[in-house]
DRENVOBA-679515 format. One record per residue (C-alpha): x, y, z; residue in one letter; residue number from 1; chain. Coordinates in Angstrom, 1 decimal. Example, Ala and Ser with C-alpha at 12.3 -4.5 7.8 and 13.67 -1.06 7.14 Angstrom:
BEGIN
X Y Z rest nr kette
12.3 -4.5 7.8 A 1 A
13.7 -1.1 7.1 S 2 A
//
This chain:
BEGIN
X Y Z rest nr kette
11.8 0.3 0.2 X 1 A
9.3 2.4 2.6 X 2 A
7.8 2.7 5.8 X 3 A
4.7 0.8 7.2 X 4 A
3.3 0.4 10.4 X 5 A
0.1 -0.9 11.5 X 6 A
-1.5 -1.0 15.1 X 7 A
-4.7 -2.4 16.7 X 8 A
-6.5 -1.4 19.5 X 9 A
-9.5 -3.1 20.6 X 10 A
-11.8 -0.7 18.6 X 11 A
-9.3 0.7 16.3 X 12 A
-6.7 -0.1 13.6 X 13 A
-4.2 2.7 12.1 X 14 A
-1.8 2.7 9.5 X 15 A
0.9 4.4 8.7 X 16 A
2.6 4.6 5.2 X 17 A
5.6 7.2 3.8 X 18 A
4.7 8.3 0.2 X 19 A
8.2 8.2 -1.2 X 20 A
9.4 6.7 -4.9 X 21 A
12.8 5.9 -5.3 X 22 A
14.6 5.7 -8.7 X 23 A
18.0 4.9 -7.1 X 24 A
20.6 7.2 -9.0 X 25 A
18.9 7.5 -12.2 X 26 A
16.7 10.4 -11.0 X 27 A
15.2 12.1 -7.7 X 28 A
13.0 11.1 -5.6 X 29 A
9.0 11.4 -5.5 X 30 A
6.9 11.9 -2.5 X 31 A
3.5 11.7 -4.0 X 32 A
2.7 7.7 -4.2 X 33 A
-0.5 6.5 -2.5 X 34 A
0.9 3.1 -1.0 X 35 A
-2.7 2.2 0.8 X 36 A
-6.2 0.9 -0.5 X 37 A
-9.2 0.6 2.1 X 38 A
-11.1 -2.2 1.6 X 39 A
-14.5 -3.2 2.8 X 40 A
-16.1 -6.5 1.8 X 41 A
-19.2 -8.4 3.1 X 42 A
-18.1 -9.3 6.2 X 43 A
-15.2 -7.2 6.9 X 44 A
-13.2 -3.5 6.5 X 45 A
-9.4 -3.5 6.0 X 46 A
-6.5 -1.4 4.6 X 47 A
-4.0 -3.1 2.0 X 48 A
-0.6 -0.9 2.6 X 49 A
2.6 -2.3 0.9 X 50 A
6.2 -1.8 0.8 X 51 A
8.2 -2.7 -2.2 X 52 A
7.6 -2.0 -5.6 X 53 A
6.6 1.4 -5.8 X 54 A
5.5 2.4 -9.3 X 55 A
6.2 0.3 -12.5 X 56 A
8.7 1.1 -15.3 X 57 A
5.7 2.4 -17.3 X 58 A
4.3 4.4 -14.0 X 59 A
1.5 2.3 -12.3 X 60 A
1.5 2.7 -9.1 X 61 A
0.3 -0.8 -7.2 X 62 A
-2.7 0.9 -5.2 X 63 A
-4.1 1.8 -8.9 X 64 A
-3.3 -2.3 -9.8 X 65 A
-4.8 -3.7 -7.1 X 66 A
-8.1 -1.1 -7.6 X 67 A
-8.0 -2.7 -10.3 X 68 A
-7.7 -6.5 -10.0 X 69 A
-10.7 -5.9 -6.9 X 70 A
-13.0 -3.7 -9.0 X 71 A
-16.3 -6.1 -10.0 X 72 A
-15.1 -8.6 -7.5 X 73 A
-18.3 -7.8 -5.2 X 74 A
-19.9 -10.7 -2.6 X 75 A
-16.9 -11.9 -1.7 X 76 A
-15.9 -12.3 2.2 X 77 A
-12.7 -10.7 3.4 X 78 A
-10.4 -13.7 3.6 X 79 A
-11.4 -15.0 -0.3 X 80 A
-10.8 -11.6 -1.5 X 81 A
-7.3 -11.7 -0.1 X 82 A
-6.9 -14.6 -1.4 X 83 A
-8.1 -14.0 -4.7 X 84 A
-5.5 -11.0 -4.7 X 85 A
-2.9 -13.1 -3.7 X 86 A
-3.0 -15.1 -6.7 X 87 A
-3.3 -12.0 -9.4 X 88 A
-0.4 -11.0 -7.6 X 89 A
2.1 -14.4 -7.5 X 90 A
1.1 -14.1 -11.3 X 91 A
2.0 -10.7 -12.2 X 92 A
4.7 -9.4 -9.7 X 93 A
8.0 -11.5 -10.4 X 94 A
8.3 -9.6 -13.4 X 95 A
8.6 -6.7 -12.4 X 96 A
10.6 -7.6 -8.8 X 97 A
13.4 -8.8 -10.9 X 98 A
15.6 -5.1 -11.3 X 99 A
14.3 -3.8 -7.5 X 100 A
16.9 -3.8 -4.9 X 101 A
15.6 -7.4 -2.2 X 102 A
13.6 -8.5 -5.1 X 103 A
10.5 -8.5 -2.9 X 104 A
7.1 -6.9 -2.3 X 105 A
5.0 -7.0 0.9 X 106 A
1.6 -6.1 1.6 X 107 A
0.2 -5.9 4.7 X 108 A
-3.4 -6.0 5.6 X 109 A
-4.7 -5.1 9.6 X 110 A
-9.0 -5.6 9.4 X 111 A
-11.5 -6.5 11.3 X 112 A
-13.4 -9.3 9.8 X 113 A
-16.8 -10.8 11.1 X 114 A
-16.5 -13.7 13.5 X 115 A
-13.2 -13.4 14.3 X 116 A
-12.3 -9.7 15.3 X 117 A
-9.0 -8.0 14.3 X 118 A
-6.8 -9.8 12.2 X 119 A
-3.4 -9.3 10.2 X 120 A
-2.6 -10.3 7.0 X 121 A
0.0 -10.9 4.7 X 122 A
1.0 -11.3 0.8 X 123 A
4.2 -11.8 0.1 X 124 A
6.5 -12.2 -3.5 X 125 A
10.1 -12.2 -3.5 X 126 A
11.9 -13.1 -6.1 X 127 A
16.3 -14.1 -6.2 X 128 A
17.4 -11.9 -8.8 X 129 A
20.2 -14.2 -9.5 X 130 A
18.2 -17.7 -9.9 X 131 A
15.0 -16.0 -10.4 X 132 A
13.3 -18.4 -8.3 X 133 A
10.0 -17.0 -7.3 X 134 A
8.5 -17.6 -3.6 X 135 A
5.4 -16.5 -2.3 X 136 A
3.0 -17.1 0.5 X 137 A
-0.4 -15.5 2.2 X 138 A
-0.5 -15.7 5.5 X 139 A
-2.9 -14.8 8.4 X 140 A
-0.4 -13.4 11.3 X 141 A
-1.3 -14.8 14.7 X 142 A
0.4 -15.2 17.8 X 143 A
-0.6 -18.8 17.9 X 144 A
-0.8 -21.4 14.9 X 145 A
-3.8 -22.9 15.8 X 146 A
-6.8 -21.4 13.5 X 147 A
-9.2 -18.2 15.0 X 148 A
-6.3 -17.3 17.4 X 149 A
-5.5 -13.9 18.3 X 150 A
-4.0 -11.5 15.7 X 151 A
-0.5 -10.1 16.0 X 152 A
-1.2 -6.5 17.2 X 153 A
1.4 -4.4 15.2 X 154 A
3.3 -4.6 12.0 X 155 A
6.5 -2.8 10.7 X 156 A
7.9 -3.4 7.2 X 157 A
10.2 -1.5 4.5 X 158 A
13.4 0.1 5.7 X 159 A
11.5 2.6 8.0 X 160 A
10.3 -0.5 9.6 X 161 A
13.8 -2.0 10.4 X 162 A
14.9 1.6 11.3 X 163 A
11.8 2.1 14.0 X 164 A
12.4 -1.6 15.0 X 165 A
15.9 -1.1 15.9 X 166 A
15.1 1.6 18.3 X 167 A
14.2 1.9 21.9 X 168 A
11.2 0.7 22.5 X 169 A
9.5 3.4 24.4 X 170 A
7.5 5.0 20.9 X 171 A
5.9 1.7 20.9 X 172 A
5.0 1.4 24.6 X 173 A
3.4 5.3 24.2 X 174 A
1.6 4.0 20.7 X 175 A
-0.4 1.2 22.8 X 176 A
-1.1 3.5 25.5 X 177 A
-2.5 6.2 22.5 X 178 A
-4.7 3.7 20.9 X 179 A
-6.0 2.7 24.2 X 180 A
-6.2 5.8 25.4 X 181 A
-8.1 6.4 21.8 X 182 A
-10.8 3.6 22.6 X 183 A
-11.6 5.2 25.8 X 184 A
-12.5 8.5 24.0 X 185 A
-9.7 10.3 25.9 X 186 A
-7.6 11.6 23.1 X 187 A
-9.0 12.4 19.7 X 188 A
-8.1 10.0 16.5 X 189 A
-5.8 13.2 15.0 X 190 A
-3.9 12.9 17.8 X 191 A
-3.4 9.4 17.4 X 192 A
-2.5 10.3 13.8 X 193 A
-0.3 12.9 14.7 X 194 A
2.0 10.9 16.6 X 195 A
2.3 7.9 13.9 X 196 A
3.0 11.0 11.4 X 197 A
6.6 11.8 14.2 X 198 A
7.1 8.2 13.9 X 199 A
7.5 8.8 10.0 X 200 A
9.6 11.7 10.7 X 201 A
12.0 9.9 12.8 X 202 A
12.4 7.0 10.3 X 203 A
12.8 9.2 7.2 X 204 A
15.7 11.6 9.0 X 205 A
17.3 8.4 10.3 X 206 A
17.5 6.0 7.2 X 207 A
20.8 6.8 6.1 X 208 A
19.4 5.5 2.1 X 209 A
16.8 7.9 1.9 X 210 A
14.1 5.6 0.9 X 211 A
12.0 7.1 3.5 X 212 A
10.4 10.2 2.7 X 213 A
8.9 13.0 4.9 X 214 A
5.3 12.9 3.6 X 215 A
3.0 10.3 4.8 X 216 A
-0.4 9.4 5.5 X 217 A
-1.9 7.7 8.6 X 218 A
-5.5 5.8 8.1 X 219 A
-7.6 4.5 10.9 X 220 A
-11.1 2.6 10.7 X 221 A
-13.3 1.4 13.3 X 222 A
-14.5 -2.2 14.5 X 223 A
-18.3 -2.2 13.1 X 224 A
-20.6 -2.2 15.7 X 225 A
-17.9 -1.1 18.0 X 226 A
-17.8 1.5 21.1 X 227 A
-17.2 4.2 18.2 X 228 A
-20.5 3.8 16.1 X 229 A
-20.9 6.8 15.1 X 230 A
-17.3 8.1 14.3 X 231 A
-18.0 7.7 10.2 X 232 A
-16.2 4.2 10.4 X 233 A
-12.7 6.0 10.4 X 234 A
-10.4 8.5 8.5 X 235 A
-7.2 9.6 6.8 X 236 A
-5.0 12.7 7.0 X 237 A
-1.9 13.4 4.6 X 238 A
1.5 15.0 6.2 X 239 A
4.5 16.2 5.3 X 240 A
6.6 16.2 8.0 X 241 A
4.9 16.3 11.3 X 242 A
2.4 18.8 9.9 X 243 A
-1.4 18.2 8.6 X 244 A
-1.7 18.5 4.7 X 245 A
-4.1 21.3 4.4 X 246 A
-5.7 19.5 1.6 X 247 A
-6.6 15.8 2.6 X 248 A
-6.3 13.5 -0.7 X 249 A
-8.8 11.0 -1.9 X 250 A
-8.0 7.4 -0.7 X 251 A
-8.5 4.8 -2.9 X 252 A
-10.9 2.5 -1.8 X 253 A
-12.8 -0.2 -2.8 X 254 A
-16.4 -0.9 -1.2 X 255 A
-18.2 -4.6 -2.2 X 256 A
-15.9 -4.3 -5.6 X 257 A
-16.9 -0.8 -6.5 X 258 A
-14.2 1.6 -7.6 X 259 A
-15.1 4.6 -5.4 X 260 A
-12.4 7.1 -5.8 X 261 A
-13.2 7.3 -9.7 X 262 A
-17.1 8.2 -8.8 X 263 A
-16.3 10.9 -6.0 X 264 A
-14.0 12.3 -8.9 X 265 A
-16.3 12.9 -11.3 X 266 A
-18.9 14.2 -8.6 X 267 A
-16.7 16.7 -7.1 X 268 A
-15.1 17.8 -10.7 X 269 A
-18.6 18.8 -11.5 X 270 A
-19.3 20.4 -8.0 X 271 A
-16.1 22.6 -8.4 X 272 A
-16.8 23.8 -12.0 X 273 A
-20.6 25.1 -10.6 X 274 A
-18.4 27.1 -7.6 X 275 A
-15.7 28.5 -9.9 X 276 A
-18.8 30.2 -12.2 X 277 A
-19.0 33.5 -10.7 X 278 A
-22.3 33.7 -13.2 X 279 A
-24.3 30.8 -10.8 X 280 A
-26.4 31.5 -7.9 X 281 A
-26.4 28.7 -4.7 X 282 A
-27.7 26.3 -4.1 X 283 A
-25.1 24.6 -6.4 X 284 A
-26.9 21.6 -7.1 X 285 A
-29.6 23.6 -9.0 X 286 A
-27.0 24.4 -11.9 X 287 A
-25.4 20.7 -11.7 X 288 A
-25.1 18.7 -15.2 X 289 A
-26.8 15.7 -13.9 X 290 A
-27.0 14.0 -17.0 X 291 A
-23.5 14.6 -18.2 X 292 A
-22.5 13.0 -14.8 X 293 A
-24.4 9.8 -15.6 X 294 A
-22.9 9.5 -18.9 X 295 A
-19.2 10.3 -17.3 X 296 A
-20.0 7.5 -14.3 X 297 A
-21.3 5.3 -16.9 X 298 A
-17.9 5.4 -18.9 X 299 A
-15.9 4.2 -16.0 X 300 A
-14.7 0.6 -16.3 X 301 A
-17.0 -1.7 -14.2 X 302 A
-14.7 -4.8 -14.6 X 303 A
-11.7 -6.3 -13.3 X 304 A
-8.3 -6.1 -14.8 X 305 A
-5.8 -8.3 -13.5 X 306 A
-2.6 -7.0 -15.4 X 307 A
0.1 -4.7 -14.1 X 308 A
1.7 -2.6 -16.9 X 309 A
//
C-alpha cells in the first residue's frame, strides 16, 4: 500500500503522499512514483492522491492514467468530473486489482469547490480476489448525511495511514494548530510541509512491511478568493526523508482538461538546451526555436484515453 494524508484548514488544504512501489519479493522497491494529480475545473481546485495500485504490470503509473482519462474533458464542474472518473475507473481497475495484496484502490480527493467550500471525496474499487466480485462506490465524505454539510477535515489511507492512525494523537492535534496557525500568516506553508514530510518519516520507519517509503511529497492549494490571494494558489515540495528535494519535480496537473505537465516539458527542454550552449548570448529567448516548439506542442495528444495498460 502507501501513505496518504490530507488536511483542511479554513484557507488551506495539504496532502501528503509517500512515493514508494512495491513488487513484494520479486524485486526491490522504487521510490520515484508520483501518486498525486492537481486538478482545477470550472468551479473548483482539488488534488486526486491514491493508495493502492501503484504502477501496472506493463509500468503505468495511475497519475499518468488518470492524466489521461481527464485530458479533453474541459467545462466540466468538479463533482461531474469526479464522477466521470469514477466510472473510467469501476471499468478499468478490477483487472488489474485482482494479483495486489486487499485487492483494492483508493483515491482521495480534498478541494474546494464553488458554493459549497472544502469538500472530501472518494473513489473506491476493491475487488475479492477469491470470488472476484467487484464493489465500488464515490462518495462525498461529510460529517453529516444530509447534502452541502460540512466536509470531514482529514483523511489517512494505505498502511501509513493505519500506522499514523494507531498512534497517539498529539501529531494530529499539532497538524490542526499548523494549518491554523498557516491561515493566520504565522508560520510559512514549508513549514507546514515540513512537518507532514516527519509524519512520512515516522510511518515509513514504523511499518514493519516496508510499503512505506522515505521519499514523499506534500501539496497544498489555496481556497480561491481566500485570505491568501496572492500566494500563487498553492505549491509542492519533494523529500526524502525529512529533508527538501533540492530539485522540486513537475506535478501533474490538469487545468479545464488540459494536460499541463507535457507543455511545461517541452518549454523548459527547449529553455535548457539555449543555457547549456556556451556559443548563445542572454536574453535566452532570443535564440529560442519557437516554431519547433509549436510543432512539438502540436504533437501532443489532445484527447482522452480511457484505458489503463
Amino acid at each position: 500500500m502507501t501513505l496518504v494524508l490530507t488536511v483542511h484548514s479554513r484557507d488551506c488544504f495539504w496532502v501528503l503522499v509517500d512515493r514508494r512501489l512495491s513488487y513484494g519479493r520479486q524485486r526491490p522497491p522504487r521510490d520515484d512514483a508520483i501518486k498525486a494529480v492537481a486538478l482545477e475545473t470550472t468551479d473548483g481546485v482539488g488534488v486526486l492522491a491514491y493508495a493502492g495500485l501503484g504502477a501496472t504490470s506493463s509500468g503505468t503509473q495511475p497519475s499518468d492514467w488518470m492524466r489521461s482519462v481527464l485530458r479533453g474533458r474541459g467545462g466540466l464542474p468538479f463533482e461531474q468530473t469526479l464522477s466521470l472518473l469514477s466510472e473510467v475507473a469501476n471499468r478499468e481497475l478490477p483487472r488489474h486489482l485482482l494479483g495486489l495484496p486487499g485487492g483494492g484502490h483508493f483515491i482521495t480527493i480534498p478541494a474546494f469547490v464553488q458554493g459549497f467550500g472544502p469538500r472530501l471525496y472518494t473513489i473506491d474499487n476493491v475487488v475479492d480476489p477469491t470470488t472476484r466480485q467487484h464493489r465500488y462506490r464515490f462518495t462525498s465524505q461529510q460529517r453529516v448525511a444530509e447534502p452541502g454539510s460540512p466536509s470531514v477535515r482529514m483523511a489517512l489511507i494505505g498502511t501509513g495511514g493505519v500506522f499514523l492512525g494507531a498512534q497517539n494523537h498529539g501529531w494530529q492535534r499539532a497538524l490542526f494548530s499548523l494549518v491554523k496557525a498557516h491561515d493566520r500568516g504565522r508560520v510559512s506553508p514549508l513549514f507546514v510541509a515540513d512537518y507532514l514530510a516527519s509524519l512520512n518519516n515516522r510511518a515509513h520507519l514504523g511499518v514493519r512491511d516496508a510499503t512505506v517509503g522515505p521519499r514523499s511529497i506534500v501539496i497544498w492549494r489555496y481556497r480561491p478568493k481566500g485570505r491568501q490571494v496572492g500566494s500563487g494558489g498553492g505549491g509542492h515540495q519533494f523529500y526524502t526523508g525529512e529533508t527538501r528535494d533540492e530539485v522540486v519535480g513537475p506535478l501533474p496537473s490538469i487545468s479545464n482538461g488540459i494536460d499541463v505537465q507535457p507543455i511545461l516539458e517541452v518549454i523548459m527542454a527547449e529553455y535548457q538546451r539555449v543555457h547549456a550552449d556556451p556559443t548563445l548570448g542572454f536574453p535566452a529567448a532570443v535564440h529560442l526555436d519557437h516554431e519547433g516548439m509549436q510543432r512539438r506542442l502540436g504533437e501532443l495528444p489532445t484527447d482522452p484515453n480511457d484505458g489503463l495498460a
